[in-house]
N, C-alpha and C positions, 0 to 999 in steps of 0.2 A: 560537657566539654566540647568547642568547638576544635575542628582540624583543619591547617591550612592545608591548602593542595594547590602546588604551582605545577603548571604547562606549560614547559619549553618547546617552545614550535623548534621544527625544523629551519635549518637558514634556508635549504633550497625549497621550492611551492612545490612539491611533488603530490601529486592528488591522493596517490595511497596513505603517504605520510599525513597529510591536512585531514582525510576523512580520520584516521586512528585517532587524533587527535581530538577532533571534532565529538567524535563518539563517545569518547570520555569521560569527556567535559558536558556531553551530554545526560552520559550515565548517571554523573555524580549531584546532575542539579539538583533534584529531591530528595538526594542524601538530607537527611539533619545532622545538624551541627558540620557541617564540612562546605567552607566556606573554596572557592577556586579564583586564582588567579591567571592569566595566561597571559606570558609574556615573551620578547623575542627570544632569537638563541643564546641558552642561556651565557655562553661562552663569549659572544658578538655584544656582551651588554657593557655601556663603558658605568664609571664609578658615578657621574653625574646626572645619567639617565635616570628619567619615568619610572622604567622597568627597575633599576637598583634600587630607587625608592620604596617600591612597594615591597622589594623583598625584605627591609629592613625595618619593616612596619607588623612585620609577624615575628612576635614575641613567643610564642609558646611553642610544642612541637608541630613540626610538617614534614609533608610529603612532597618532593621533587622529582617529577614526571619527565624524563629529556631526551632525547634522543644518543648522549653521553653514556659512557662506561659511572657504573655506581661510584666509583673510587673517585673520576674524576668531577662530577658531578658535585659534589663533597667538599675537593678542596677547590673549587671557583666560589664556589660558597664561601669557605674559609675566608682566600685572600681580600674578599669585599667584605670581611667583618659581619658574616652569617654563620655563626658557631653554633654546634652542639655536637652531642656524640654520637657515633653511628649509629643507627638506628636497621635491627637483623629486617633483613627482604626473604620471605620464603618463595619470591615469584620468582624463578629461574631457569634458565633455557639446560636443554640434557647437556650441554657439553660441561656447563657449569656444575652442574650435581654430579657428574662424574669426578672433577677436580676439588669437592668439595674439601673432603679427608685430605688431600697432599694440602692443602691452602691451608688450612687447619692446624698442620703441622709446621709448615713454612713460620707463621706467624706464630705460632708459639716459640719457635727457636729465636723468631726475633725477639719475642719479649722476655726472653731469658737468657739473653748474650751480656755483655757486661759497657755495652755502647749506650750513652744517654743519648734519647730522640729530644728534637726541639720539645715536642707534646707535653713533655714527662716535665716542664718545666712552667705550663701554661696551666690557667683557670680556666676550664670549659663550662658554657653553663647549664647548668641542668635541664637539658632537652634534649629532644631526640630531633635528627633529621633522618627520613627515608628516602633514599635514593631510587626511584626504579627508570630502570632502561627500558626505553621505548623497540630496542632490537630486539628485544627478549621475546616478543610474540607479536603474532599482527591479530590475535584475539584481545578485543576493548575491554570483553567482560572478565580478562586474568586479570587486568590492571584495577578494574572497577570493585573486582571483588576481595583484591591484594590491599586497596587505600580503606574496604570497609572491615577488614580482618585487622588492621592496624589502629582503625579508630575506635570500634571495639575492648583493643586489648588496654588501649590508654582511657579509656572510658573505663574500666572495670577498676582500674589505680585510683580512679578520683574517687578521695571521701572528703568527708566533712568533719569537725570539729565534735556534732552531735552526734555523726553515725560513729564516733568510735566509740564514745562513752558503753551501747549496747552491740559494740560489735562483733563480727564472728570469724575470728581467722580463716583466708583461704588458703588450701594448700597448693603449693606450686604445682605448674603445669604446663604442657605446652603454648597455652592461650599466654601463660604470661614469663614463657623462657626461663623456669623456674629464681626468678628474679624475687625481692625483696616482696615478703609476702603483704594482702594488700587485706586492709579492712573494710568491710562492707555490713552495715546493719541492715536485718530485716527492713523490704520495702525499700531502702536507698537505691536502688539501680534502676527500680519501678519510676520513682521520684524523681532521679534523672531522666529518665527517655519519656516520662508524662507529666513535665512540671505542670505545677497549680499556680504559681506567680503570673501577673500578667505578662509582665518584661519577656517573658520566656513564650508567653501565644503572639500566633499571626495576629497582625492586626484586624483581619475579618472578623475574628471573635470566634474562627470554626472550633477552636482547640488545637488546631496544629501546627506542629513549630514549621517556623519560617525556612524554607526551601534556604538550599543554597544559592551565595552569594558571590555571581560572579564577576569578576574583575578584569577586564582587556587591555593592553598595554601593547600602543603601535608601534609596529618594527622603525627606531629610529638609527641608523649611524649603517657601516659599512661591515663586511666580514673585518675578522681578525685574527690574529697570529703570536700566539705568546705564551711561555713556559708555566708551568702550574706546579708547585711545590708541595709534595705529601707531606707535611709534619709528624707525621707516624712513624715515618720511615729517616730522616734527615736527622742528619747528625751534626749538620752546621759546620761540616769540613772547609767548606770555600772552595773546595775544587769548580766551582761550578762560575762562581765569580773570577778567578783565577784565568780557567776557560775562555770564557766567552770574550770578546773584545769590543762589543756593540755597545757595555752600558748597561743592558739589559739588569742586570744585578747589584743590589747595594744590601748595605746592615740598616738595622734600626738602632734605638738607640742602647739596644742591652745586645748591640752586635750582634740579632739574628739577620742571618742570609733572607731575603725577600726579594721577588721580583720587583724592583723598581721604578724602572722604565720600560713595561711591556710594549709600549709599539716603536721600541726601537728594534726589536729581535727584524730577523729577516725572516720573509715569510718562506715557507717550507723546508728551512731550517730546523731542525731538531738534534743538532751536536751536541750542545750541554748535557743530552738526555743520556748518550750514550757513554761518558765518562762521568756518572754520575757511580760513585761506590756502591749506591745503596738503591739504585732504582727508584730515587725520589722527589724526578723530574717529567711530566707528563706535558706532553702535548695535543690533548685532545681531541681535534682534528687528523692527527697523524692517518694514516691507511695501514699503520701497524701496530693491532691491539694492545701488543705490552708498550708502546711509547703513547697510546691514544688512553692508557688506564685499566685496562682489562684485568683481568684476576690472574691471568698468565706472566703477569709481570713477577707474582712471589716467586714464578720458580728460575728465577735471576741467582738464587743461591743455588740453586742442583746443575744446571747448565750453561754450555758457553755464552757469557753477555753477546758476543756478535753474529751468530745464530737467532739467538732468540729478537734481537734486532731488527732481522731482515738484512745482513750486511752481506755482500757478495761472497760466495764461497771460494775466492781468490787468494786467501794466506790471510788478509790483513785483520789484526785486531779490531774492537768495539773502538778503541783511542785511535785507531790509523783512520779509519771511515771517518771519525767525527772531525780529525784533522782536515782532513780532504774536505769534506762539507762544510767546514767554518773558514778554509782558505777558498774556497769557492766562490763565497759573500764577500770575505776584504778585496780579492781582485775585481767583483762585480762592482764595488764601491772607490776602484780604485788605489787601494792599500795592499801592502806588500804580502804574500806569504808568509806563512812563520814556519807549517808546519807540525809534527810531535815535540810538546814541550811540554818539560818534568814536571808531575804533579809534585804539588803540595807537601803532601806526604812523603816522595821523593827527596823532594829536596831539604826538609826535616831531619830526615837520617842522613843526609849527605852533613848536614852543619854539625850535628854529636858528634863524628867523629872527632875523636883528639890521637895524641902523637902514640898515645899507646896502641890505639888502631892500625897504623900506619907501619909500630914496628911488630906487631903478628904477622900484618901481610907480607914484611919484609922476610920476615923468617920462616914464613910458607913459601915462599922463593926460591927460596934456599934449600928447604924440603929437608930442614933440618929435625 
């Protein structure tokens, strides 16, 4: 089975950045079976580009190498129609393995609250994507040895039609996350890693399979600036379309929320993010991890949203900051202030109200 492996360069040429990079992709050329792509950032890529074409040319599982939060990494994937489902990273830095256990918990309360996520409503397709962050270490060989731990564990899943016939259950394990156990006949995994077909030899004729195959993809178009939507996490409220007044947001045609018109958002803007109910707006680039995708985003449910923000410790809510920051843009464009105005949800329970409502309160007035 081969593996793709995409390299998302960094936007800036930073030489530490370009060698890590460099190295990787050096690591991995005589990988077998793990073919490599490298293309711009991945974030900076538009929908019509080189670089979006190639991603959309790997059909089976991969690896996404970027200098992005895992999370975010995942859904830029998503919104350009590169689906599959998360695929576990054991390569992670200590602050992460500390927060491991609370994450672990965060999301399972999320998937057993009583709110339907968009996801719960989608066909994913049967693959995995890997995410790894390039912040995670400035050692080449955690990453080189992270993408060959994972082609491994999807290699030991492939069988064939004839190995099962004389196959022999394996029992789960951590090579394979104690997942759907996998059949393997005597001599098949041998057979994989030394086929006898020609198709499968170098062309010299040495017997050995063909190096990896790499793929460069020139940085074409400018940076960019525009909101990333977790489906994991979203509940399709509208608050967010509601929000914003650039444009930025529309429905599709079974009325999911999607960013629409990314490059109308303003750049260094990230208000949507911070009246977002459910933490299930990222902006990648941000300079603050939980609005850039970091895994400190889950703990949005135990802590105040405008704290974990970054929002000045002046009184004001996560909704006041995001006010001020999207009245910032309309006066910078010319357009009036608006200000805090009633979400959604707000204004939902304002409309139930009827006269019966009306006469409780009248008679809690009265303190009757």
């Amino acid at each position: 089975m081969r593996l793709s492996v995409v390299v998302s360069q960094s936007p800036s040429k930073n030489p530490a950045k370009r060698k890590l990079e460099e190295d990787i992709v050096t690591g991995l050329l005589f990988e077998n079976g793990i073919d490599v792509t490298v293309v711009p950032n991945l974030y900076d890529i538009k929908p019509d580009s080189t670089g979006m074409l190639a991603l959309h040319q790997i059909n089976g599982h991969a690896v996404v190498v970027s200098w992005l939060f895992e999370r975010a990494s995942h859904w830029i994937l998503d919104r350009h129609g590169v689906h599959g489902h998360v695929g576990k990273i054991l390569l992670q830095n200590e602050d992460e393995e500390e927060d491991e256990d609370f994450d672990d918990e965060v999301e399972e309360a999320a998937a057993t609250d009583d709110k339907t996520r968009v996801i719960d409503n989608r066909k994913v397709p049967n693959r995995k994507i890997y995410c790894l962050d390039l912040k995670t270490t400035n050692d080449a060989s955690q990453f080189i040895e992270e993408v060959k731990r994972i082609h491994k564990e999807l290699s030991v899943k492939v069988v064939g039609l004839g190995d099962v016939l004389n196959a022999k259950p394996l029992k789960p394990s951590a090579a394979n996350d104690g997942e759907t156990l996998a059949f393997v006949a005597p001599g098949a995994l041998g057979r994989f890693h030394e086929p006898t077909n020609d198709t499968a030899l170098a062309a010299n004729g040495s017997g050995m399979l063909d190096p990896s195959v790499v793929n460069r993809i020139e940085s074409t178009g400018g940076r960019r600036w525009y909101p990333v939507i977790d489906y994991s996490r979203c509940t399709n409220c509208m608050e967010c379309i509601d929000f914003c007044l650039f444009g930025v947001y529309g429905v599709d045609r079974v009325d999911e929320i999607l960013v629409e018109q990314p490059d109308n958002c303003r750049k260094g803007c990230p208000a949507c993010s911070r009246v977002c109910p459910e933490n299930a707006i990222m902006f990648p680039q941000h300079k603050t991890p939980a609005i850039a995708g970091s895994s400190e985003g889950m703990a949005s449910m135990k802590i105040d949203l405008s704290q974990l923000f970054g929002a000045p410790v002046d009184g004001k809510t996560a909704e006041e900051i995001a006010a001020l920051e999207r009245d910032e843009q309309l006066v910078a464009v010319g357009r009036e202030a608006v200000g805090v105005t009633p979400k959604r949800s707000e204004q939902r329970a304002a409309s139930e109200r009827d006269e019966l409502d009306d006469l409780v309160d009248q008679l809690d007035d009265f303190d009757v």
